[in-house]
C-alpha positions in Angstrom: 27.6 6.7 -190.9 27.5 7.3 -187.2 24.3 6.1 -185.4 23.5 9.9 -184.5 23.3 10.7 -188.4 21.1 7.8 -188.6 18.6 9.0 -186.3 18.7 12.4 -187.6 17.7 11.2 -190.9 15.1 9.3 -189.7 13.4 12.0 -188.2 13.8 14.2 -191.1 12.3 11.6 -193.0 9.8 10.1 -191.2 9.0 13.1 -188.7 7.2 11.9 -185.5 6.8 8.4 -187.2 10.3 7.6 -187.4 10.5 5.4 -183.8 7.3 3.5 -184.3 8.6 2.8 -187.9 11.8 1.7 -186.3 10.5 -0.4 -183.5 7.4 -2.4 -185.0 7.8 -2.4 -189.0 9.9 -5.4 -190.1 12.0 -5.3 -193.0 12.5 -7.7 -195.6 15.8 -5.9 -196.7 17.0 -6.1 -193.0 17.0 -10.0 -192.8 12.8 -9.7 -191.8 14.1 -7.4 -188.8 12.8 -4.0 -187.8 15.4 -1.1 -187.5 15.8 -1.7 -183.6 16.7 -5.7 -184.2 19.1 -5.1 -186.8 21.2 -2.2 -185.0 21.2 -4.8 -181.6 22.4 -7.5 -183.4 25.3 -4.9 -184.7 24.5 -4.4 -188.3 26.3 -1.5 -189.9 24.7 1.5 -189.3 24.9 2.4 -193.1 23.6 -1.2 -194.0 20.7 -0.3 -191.8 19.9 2.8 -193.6 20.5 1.4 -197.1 17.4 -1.4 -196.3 14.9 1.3 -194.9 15.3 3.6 -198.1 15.5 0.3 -200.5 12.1 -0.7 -198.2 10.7 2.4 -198.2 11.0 3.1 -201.7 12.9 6.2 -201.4 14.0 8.7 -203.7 18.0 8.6 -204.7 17.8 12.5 -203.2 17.5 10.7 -200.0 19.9 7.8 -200.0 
């Protein structure tokens, strides 16, 4: 997954939530990191995602 596909799902989402969700919620499934930390420190983009739906409790429809 390409960072740019990443971002677009977030937005689709989350809406106008998605860059507070990704700069000040921490996620356990991310190593307790919020989106932002875990992209910097070069986690796979699709790793990322994986840990927000898993944290989120997404549906499968959206994973």
């Amino acid at each position: 997954m390409r960072l740019t596909e990443f971002w677009r799902r977030m937005a689709d989402t989350f809406g106008p939530h998605a860059p507070f969700l990704a700069s000040d919620h921490v996620f356990a499934e991310l190593g307790n990191r919020t989106v932002q930390q875990a992209l910097a420190d070069g986690e796979p983009v699709k790793d990322v995602w994986r840990g927000v739906c898993v944290g989120m409790e997404l549906p499968p429809s959206k994973r």
